[in-house]
N, C-alpha and C positions, 0 to 999 in steps of 0.2 A: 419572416421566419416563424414555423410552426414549434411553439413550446410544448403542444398538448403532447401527454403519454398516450401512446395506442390502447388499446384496451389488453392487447398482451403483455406491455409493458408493465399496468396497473394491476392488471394479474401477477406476475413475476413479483413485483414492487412488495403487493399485499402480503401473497405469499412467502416471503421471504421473512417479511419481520411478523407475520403469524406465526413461523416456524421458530426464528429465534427467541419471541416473547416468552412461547410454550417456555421454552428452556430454560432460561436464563432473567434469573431478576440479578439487585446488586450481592445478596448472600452468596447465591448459588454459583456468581462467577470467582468471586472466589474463593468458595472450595475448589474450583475447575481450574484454576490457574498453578495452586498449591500442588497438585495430583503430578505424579512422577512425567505426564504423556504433556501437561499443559492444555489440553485441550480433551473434547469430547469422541471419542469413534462413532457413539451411537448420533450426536450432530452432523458429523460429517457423513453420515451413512444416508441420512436425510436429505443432506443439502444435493448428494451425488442422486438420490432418487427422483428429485424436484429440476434435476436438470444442470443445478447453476455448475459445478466444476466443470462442465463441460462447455463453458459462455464462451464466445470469442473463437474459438477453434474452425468454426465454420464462420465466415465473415455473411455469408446466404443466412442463415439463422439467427445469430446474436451480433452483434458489436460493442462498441466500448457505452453506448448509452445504457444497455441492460446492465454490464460490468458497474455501472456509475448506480444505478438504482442497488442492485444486490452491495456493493460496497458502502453506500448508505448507509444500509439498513445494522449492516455488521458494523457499521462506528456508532451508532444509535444506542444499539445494545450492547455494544462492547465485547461483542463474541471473540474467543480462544481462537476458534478455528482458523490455519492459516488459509484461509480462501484463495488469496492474490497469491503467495508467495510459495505455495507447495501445489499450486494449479495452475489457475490462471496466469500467469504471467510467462513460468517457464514452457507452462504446456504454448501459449502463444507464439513463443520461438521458433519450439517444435513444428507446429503447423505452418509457419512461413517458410522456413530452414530447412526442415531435413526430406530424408526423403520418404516413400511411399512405407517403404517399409519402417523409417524408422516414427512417421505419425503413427503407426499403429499402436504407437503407446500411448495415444491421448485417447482409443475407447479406455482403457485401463483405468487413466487419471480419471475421467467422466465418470465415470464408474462406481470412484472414490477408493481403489486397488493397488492403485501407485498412488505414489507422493516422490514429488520431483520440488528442488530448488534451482534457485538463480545465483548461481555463485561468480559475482561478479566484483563485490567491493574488498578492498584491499585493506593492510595496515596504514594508516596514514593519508588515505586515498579523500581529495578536497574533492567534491562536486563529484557526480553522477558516469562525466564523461574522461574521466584524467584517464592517461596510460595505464595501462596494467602491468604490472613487474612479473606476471606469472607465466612464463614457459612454455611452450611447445617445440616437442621434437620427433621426428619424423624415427619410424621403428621400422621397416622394412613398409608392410601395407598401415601399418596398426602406427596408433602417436600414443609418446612418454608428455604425462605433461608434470610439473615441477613449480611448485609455489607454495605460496599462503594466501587464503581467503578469508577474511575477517572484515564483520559478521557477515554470516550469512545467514539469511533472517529463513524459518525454518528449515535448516540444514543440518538440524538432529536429526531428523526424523525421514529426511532424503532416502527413498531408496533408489533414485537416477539424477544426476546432479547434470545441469547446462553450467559450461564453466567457460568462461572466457579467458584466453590465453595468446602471448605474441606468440607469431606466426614466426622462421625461422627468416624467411626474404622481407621481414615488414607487415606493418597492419596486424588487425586483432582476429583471431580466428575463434569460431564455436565449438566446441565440444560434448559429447557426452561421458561421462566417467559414471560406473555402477558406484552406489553408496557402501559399499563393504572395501570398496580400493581405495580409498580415503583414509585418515585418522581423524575422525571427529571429536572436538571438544565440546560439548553442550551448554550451555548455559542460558539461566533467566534475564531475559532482559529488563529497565528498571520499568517496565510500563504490564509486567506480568506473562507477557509472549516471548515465545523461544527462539533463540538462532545458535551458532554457531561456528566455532573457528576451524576451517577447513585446512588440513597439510594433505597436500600432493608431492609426494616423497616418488616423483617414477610410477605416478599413478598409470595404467594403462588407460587409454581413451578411444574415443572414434569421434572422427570427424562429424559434427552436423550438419547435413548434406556436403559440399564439397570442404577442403580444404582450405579457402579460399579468403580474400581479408573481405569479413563482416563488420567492418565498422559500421556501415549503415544499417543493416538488420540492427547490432545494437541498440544505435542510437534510436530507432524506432520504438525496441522493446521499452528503454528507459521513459520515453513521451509517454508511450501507454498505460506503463509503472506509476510513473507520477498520477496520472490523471485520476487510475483508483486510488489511490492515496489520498487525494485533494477531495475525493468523494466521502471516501471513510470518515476521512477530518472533518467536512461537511457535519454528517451526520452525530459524529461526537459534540460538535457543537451547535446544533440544534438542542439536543437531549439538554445540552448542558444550559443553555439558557432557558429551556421551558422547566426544568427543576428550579432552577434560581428562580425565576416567575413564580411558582407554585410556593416556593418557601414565601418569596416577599408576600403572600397572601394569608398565609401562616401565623407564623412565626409574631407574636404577640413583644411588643416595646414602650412602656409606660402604660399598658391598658391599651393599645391601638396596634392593629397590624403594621407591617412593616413599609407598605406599599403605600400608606397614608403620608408617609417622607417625601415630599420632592427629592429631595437630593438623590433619595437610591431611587426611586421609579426615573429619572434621567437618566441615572448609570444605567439603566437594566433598558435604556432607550437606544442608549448608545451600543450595549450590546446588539440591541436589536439590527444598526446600523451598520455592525460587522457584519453582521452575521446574512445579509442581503449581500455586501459584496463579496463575500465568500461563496455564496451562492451562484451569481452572473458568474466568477470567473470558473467555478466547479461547471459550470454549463459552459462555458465557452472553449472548456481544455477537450469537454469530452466531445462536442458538436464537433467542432473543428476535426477530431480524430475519425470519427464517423463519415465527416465529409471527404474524409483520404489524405486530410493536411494533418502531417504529425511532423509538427517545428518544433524545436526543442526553444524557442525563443518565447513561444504560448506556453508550452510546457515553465519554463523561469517564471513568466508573468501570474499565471495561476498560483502557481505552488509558492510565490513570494505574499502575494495576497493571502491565500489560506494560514501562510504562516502568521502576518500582522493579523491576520483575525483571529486565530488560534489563541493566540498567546493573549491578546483583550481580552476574548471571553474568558479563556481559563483563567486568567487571573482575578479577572470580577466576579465569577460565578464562587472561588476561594473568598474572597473579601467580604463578600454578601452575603454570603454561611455564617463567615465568623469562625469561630472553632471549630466546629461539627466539618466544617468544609477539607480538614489536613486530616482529619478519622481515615483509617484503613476500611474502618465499617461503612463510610459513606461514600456513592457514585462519584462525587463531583473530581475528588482529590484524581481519580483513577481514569478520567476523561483527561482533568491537563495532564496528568503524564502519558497519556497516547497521543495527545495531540502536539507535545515536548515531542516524541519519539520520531514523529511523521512529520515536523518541522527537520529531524537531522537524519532522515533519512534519504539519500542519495543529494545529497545537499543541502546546507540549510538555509536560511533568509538570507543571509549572507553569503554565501556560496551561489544562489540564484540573481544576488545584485550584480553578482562580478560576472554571470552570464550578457545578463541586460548591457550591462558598461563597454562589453567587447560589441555589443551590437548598434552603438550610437554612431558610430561612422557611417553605419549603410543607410542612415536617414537625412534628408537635406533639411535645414536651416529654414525655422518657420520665422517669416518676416509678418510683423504685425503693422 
């Protein structure tokens, strides 16, 4: 199996966190977080120039290996911009789902002109794939759709929302609903980025593409979901263990830097040793997606992984600071609460073991 990146890969790669570097150190993200929008227009006006909002939408062009590099690079730096969840992801539905007419909203998104969300997770809603309680009803040509969406991870800021909804015969059906038919509640979430609680009071909707039960387009969209995530996360935990390295080299303790300690250059080894199998499986979610296999059973195994690595690193890369490490003024605290965020987002460790659990019956009995 070839690991190497293409050379347009390492372009894109480069290019990405060139562009985020420009912008963004730890001060300047949060002043960016603080600001009424959460995020930057003039970033996003960039990333839309550079091509990325428009990744994925042509399977000929990009795939989820380029989505896996550019989402790198944005946990790295911990950028605002909702990249995956006002673009990429729903615009992804878009392009499989609907129809001629209605992808023509993904020049717009590419663009960086629209901003689309995925309104899919509910109140109470366990793991990625549970039923949805939210509504759909047939209006003569036109559907009423009828629920709550919470959160909806950039769904302030939605001006075309993908919303998932029962169907009135069974199964889950796709929609689109404009962002003005809504009643949005907005809010910060604790990791700095915005989402949203959606009420669909008799929203008017239209089908994307037919009316028809999309449980598998979902479940597809979710694998793909995950896999940028596991990438972002990836990348936050990279950053995070090369700051902790650069402090242990620092950071002076009786007259001797800090890295002259056995004890912490071991922890900061162990780190190291998450942070490699967070790595193979962030490679193995997005390969496998590329190669046209999107299991939601890789998708569990990935995202259960990144989460036991998440959660080591973020917590030693705190330990290892010491005070400096729980600062608002300092990187690290503000990597584990994104990497917290993207551990409970559309399931957590534990919501992906009870994936795993229901899949031990389809495997036979290893005799040693």
């Amino acid at each position: 199996m070839d690991f190497q990146l293409s050379d347009e890969q390492e372009l894109l790669r480069d290019t990405t966190r060139d562009l985020l570097a420009h912008h963004y150190d730890a001060e300047r993200r949060n002043q960016v977080i603080e600001t009424d929008l959460g995020w930057s227009r003039q970033v996003w006006g960039q990333l839309a120039e550079t091509g990325i909002l428009g990744l994925g939408f042509d399977p000929l062009e990009s795939g989820q290996l380029e989505i896996m590099l550019v989402l790198t690079e944005i946990g790295r730096r911990l950028a605002p911009e909702p990249v995956l969840h006002a673009a990429l992801a729903p615009g992804s539905i878009i392009a499989e789902q609907g129809t001629d007419e209605q992808k023509q909203l993904l020049d717009e998104v590419s663009e960086g002109r629209l901003l689309l969300a995925f309104a899919h997770t509910e109140p109470g809603m366990r793991g990625a794939t549970a039923t949805v309680s939210t509504t759909a009803r047939a209006d003569g040509d036109a559907w009423v759709l009828s629920g709550r969406k919470n959160p909806v991870l950039a769904g302030d800021t939605a001006d075309t929302l993908v919303v998932t909804a029962a169907l009135p015969d069974g199964g889950t059906g796709l929609f689109l609903v404009h962002g003005d038919a809504v009643s949005k509640k907005g809010f910060q979430t604790f990791d700095g980025l915005r989402g949203a609680q959606i009420d669909l009071d008799g929203a008017p909707a239209t089908a994307l593409g037919s009316a028809t039960d999309a449980t598998a387009a979902i479940e597809r969209a979710l694998v793909r979901i995950q896999s940028a995530l596991c990438a972002e996360a990836f990348g936050a935990m990279e950053e995070s263990l090369r700051l902790t390295s650069e402090y242990l080299k620092s950071r002076k303790q009786f007259g001797v830097t800090l890295n002259t300690f056995q004890t912490l250059t071991q922890r900061a080894a162990d780190m190291y040793v998450s942070l490699e199998l967070a790595r193979s499986m962030n490679l193995y979610a997005a390969m496998s997606i590329s190669d046209g296999v999107l299991d939601p059973t890789i998708a569990a195994r990935a995202k259960l992984q990144i989460a036991r690595s998440g959660r080591h690193i973020s917590q030693e890369s705190i330990q290892l600071h010491g005070g400096i490490g729980i600062t608002a003024e300092y990187p690290i605290a503000h990597y584990a609460a994104r990497l917290t965020a993207i551990d409970n987002t559309l399931g957590s460790a534990q919501d992906q073991l009870g994936v795993l659990r229901g899949q031990v019956g389809d495997y036979d009995i290893a005799m040693l």
